[in-house]
BADO-433006 format. One line per 8 residues: number of its first residue (from 1); for each residue z, y, x of N, C-alpha, C, O. Coordinates in steps of 0.02 Angstrom, whole numbers, plus 32768, in hexadecimal, padded with zeros to 4 digits. Layout:
<rs>
NUM) Z,Y,X,Z,Y,X,Z,Y,X,Z,Y,X  ... .
</rs>
This chain:
<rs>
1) 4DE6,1D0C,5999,4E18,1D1D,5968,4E5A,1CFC,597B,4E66,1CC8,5998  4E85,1D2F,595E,4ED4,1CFE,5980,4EF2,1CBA,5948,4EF4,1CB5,590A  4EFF,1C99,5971,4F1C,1C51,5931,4F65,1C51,5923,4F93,1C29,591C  4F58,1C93,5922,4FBE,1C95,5911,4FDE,1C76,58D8,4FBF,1C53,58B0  4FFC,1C7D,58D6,5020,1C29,5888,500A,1C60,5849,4FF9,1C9A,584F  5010,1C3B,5812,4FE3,1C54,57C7,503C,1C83,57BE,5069,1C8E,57E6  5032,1C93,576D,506E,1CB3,5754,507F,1C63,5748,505C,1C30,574F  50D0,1C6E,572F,50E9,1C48,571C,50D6,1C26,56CD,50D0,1C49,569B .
9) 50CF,1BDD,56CE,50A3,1BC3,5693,50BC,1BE8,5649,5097,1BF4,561A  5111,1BFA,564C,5139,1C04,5605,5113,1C56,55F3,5113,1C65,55B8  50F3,1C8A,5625,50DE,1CB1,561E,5099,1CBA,5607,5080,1CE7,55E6  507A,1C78,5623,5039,1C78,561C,5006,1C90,55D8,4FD0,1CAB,55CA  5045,1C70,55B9,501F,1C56,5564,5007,1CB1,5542,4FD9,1CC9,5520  5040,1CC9,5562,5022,1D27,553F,4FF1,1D52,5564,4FEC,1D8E,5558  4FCE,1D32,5591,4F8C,1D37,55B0,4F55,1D0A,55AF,4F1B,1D1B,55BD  4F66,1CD1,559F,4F28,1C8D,5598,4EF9,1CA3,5569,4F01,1CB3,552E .
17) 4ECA,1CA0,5588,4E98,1C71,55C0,4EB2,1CB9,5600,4EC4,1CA9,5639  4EB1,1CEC,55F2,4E92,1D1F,5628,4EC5,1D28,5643,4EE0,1D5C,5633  4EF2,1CF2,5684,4F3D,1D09,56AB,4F0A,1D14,56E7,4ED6,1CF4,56EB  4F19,1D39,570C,4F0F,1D48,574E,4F43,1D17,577A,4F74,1CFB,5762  4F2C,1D0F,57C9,4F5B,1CF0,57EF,4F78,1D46,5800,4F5E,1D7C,57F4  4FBE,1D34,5822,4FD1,1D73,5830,4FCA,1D7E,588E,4FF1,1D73,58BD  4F90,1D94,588A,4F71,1DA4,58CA,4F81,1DE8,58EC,4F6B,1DF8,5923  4FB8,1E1A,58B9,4FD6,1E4C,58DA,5026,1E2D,58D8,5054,1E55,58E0 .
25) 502E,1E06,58D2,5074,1DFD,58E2,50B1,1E26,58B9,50E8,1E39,58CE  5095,1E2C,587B,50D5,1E47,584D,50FC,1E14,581E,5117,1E25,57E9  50FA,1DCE,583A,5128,1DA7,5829,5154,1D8B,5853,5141,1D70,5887  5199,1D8E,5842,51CC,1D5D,588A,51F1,1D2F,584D,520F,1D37,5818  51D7,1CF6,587F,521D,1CC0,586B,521A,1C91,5803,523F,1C72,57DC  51C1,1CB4,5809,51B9,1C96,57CE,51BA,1CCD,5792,519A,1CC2,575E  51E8,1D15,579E,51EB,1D3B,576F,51CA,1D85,579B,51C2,1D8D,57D8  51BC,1DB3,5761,5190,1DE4,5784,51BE,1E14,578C,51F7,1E1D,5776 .
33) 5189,1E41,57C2,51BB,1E8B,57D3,51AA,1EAF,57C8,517B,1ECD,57E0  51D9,1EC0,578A,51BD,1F05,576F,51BD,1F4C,577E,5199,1F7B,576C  51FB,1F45,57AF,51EC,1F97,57D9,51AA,1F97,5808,5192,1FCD,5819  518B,1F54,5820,515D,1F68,584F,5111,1F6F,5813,50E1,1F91,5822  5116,1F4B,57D8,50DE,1F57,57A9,50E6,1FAF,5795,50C5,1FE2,579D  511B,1F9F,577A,5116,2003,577E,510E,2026,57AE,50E7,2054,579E  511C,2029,57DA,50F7,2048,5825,50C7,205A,581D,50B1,2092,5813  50A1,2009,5821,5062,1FFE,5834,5042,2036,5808,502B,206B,581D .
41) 5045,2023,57D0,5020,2054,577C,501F,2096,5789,4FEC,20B8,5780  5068,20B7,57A5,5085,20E4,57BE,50A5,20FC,5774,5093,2134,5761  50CD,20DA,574E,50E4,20EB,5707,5138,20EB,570F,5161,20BF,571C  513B,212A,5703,5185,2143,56F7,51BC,2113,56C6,51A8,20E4,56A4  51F8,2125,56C8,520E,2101,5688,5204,211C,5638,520B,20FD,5603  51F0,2168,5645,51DE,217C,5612,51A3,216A,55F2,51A8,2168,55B4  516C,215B,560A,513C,212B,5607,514D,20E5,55E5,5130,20D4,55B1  517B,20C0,5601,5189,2092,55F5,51BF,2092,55B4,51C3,2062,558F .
49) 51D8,20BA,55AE,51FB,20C8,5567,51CD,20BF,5536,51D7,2093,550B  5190,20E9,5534,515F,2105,5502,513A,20B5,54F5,5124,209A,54C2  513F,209F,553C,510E,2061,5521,513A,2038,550E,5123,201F,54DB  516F,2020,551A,51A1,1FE8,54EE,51C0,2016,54AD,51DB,1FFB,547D  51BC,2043,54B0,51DD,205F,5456,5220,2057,5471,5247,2049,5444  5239,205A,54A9,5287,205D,54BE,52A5,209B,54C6,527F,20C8,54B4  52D1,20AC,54D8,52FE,20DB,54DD,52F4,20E8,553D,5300,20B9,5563  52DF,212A,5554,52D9,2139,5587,5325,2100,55C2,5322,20D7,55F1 .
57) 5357,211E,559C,539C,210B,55C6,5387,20C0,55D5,538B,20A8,560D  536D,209A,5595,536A,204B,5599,5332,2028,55C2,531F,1FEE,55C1  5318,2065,55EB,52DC,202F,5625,5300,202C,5669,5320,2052,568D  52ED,1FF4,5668,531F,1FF4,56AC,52F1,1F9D,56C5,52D8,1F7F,5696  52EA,1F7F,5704,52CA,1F68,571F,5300,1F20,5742,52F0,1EF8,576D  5337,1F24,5723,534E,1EDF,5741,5369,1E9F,5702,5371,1EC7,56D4  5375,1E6E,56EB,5375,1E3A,56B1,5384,1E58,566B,5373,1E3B,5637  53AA,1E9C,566D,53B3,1EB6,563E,5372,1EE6,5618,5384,1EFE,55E2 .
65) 5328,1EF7,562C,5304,1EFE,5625,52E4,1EED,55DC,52D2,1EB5,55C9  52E0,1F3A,55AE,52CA,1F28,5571,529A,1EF0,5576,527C,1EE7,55AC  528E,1EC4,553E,5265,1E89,552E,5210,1EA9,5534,51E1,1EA0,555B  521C,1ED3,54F8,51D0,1F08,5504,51C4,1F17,5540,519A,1EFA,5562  51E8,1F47,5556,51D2,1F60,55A8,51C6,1F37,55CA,51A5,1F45,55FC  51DA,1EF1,55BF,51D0,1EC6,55FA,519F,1EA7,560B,5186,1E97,5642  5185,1E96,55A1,5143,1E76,5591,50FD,1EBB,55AC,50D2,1EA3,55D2  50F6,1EE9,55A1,50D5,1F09,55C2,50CA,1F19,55F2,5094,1F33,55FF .
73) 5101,1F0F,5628,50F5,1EF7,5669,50C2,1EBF,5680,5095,1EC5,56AA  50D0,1E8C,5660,50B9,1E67,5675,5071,1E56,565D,5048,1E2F,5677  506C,1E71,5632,5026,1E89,561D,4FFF,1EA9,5642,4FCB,1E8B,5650  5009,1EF3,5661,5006,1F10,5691,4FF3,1EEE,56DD,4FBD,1EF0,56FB  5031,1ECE,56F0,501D,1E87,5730,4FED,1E59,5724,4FD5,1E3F,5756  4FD3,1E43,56DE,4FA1,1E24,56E5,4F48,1E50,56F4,4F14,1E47,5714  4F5B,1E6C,56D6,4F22,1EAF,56D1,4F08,1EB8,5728,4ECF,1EAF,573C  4F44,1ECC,5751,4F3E,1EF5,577F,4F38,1EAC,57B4,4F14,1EB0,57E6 .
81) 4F5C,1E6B,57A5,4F27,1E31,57C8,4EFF,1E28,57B3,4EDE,1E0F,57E1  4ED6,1E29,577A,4E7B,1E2A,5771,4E64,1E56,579A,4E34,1E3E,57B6  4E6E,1E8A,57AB,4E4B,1EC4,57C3,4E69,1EBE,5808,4E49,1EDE,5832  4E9F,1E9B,5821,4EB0,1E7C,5863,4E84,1E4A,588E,4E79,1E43,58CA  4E77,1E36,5869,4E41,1DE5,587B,4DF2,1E08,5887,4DCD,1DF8,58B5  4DE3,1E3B,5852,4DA0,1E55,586A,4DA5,1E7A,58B5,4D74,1E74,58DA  4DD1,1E97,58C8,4DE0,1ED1,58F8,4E15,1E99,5928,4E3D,1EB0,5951  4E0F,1E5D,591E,4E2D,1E21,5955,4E6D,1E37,5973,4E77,1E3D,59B0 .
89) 4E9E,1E45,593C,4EE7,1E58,593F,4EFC,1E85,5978,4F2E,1E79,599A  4ECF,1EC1,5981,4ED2,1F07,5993,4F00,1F3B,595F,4EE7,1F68,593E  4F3D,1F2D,5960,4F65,1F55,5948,4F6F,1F95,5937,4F91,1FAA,5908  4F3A,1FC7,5979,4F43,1FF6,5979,4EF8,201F,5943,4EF7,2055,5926  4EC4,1FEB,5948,4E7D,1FE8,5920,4E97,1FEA,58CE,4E89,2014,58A4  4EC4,1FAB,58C8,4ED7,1FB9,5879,4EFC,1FEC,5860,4EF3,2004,5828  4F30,2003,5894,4F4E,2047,587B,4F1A,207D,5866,4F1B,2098,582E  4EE1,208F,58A1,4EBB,20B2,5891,4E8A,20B1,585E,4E64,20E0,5855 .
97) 4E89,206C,5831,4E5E,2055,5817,4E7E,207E,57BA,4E66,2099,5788  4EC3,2069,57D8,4EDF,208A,5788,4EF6,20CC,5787,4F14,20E9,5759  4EE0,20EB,57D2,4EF3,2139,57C0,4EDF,2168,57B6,4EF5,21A1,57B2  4E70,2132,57AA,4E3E,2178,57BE,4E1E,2165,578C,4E12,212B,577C  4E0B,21A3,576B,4DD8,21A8,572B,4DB0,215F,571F,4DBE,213C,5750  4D98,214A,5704,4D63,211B,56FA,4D2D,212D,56C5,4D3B,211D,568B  4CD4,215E,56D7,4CC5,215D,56A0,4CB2,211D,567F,4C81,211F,5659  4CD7,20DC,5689,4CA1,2099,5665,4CF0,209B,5613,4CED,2079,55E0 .
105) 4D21,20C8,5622,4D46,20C2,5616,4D66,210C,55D4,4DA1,2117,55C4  4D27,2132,55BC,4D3D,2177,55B9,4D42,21A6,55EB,4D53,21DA,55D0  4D3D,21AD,5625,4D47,21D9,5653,4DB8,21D4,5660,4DE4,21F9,5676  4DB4,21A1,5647,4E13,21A5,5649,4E07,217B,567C,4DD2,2162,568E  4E5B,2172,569E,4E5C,2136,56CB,4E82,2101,5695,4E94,2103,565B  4E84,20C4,56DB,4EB5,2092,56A3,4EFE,20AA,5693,4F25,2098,5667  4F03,20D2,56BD,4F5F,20D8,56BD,4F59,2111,567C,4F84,2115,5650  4F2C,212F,567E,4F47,2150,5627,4F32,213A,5611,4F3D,215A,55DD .
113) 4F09,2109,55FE,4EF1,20D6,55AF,4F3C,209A,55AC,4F4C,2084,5575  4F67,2084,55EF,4FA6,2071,55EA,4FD9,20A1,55C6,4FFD,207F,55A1  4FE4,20D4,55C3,5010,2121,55C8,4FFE,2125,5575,5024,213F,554D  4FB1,20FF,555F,4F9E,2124,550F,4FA4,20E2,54DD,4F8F,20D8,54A4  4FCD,20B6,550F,4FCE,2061,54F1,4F8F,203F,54F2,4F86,2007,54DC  4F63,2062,550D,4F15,2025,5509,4F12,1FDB,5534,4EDE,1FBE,5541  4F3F,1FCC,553F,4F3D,1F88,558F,4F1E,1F5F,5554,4EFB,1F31,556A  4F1F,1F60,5524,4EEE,1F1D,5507,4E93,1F44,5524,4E68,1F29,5546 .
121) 4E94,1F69,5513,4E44,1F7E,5517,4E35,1F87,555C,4DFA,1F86,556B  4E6C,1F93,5599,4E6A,1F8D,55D8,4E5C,1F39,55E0,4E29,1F1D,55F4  4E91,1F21,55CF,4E81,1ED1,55F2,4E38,1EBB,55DB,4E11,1EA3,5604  4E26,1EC3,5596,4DD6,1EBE,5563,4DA5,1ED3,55AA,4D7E,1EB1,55CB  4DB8,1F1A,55B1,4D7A,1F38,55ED,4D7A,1F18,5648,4D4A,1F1C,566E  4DB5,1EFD,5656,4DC6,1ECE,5683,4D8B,1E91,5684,4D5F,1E7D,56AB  4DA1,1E83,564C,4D7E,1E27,563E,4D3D,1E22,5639,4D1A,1DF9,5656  4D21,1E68,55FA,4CD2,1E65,55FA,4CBE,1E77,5650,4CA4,1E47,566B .
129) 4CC7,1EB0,567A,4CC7,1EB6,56C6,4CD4,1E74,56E3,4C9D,1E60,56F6  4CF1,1E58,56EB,4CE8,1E1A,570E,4CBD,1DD0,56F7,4CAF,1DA1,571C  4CAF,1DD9,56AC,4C75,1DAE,569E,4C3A,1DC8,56A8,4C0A,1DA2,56A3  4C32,1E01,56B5,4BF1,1E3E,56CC,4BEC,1E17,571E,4BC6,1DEB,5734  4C16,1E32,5735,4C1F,1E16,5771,4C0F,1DC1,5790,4BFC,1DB0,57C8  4C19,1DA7,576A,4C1F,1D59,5772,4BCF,1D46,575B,4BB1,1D1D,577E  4BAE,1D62,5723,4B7E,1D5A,5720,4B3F,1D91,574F,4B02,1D94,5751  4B5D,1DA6,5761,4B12,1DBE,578E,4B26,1DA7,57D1,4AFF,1DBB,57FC .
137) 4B5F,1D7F,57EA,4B6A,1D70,5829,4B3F,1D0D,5820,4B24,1CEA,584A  4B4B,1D02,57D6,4B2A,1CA7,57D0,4AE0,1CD1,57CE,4AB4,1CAD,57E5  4AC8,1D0D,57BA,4A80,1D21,57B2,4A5D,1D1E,5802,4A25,1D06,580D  4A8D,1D40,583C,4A7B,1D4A,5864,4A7E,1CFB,588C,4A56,1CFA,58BC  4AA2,1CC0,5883,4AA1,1C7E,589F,4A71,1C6D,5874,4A43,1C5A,5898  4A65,1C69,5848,4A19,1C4A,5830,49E6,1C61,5856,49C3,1C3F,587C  49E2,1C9C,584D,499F,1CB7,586D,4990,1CA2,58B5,495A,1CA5,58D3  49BB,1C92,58C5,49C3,1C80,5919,49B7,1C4F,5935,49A3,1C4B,596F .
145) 49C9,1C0A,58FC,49C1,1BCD,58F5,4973,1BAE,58E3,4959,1B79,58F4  4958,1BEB,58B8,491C,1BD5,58BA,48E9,1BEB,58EE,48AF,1BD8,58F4  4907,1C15,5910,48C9,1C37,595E,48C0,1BDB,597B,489D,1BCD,59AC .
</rs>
């Protein structure tokens, strides 16, 4: 796994306990990038209007960046480093990860349960998946330990 530096601590608190390190690299310099988080998602600004309740004209990706739009970004970046760290910050794995159906998920992908405002029930399905994960990987070191 990569040990790339955590988010920044002042950010932390609107993800704690569940921050991801940012192992795709959509943070510089302490603050995040939100044109490369939208990329990544592959979410328009119209997208991003709908999800901050802003005015299409008012998304825009440099300090002037609605407050909303920004906070869902970074919501978003944490999401897509949980699911970075499983797929060992393969950039191109997580794109595909939010662009293809999921039936564990409705048969939707993540990027339209993002698009329908669900990132709370995305990050929810993130976390239970990786405690799924974490526990059948300590199931499989037990078992091993006792041969």
């Amino acid at each position: 796994m990569n040990t790339a530096a955590r988010m920044p601590s002042e950010r932390r608190s609107q993800f704690a306990p569940h921050i991801a390190s940012d192992v795709l690299g959509l943070w510089r310099a302490g603050e995040p990038d939100y044109k490369k988080i939208a990329d990544l998602v592959q979410l328009s600004k119209k997208d991003l209007s709908k999800l901050g309740g802003v005015s299409l004209a008012s998304v825009r990706f440099d300090q002037s960046i609605p407050q909303a739009v920004a906070e869902r970004l970074r919501e978003i970046a944490n999401i897509a480093n949980l699911v970075g760290e499983f797929f060992e910050g393969d950039v191109h794995k997580v794109g595909l990860w939010f662009e293809l159906a999921n039936p564990q998920l409705g048969g939707v992908s993540p990027r339209t349960m993002i698009r329908a405002g669900r990132y709370k029930r995305l990050l929810n399905f993130v976390l239970e998946a990786r405690a799924a994960e974490e526990a059948a990987t300590g199931a499989k070191t037990a078992a091993r330990e006792k041969k």
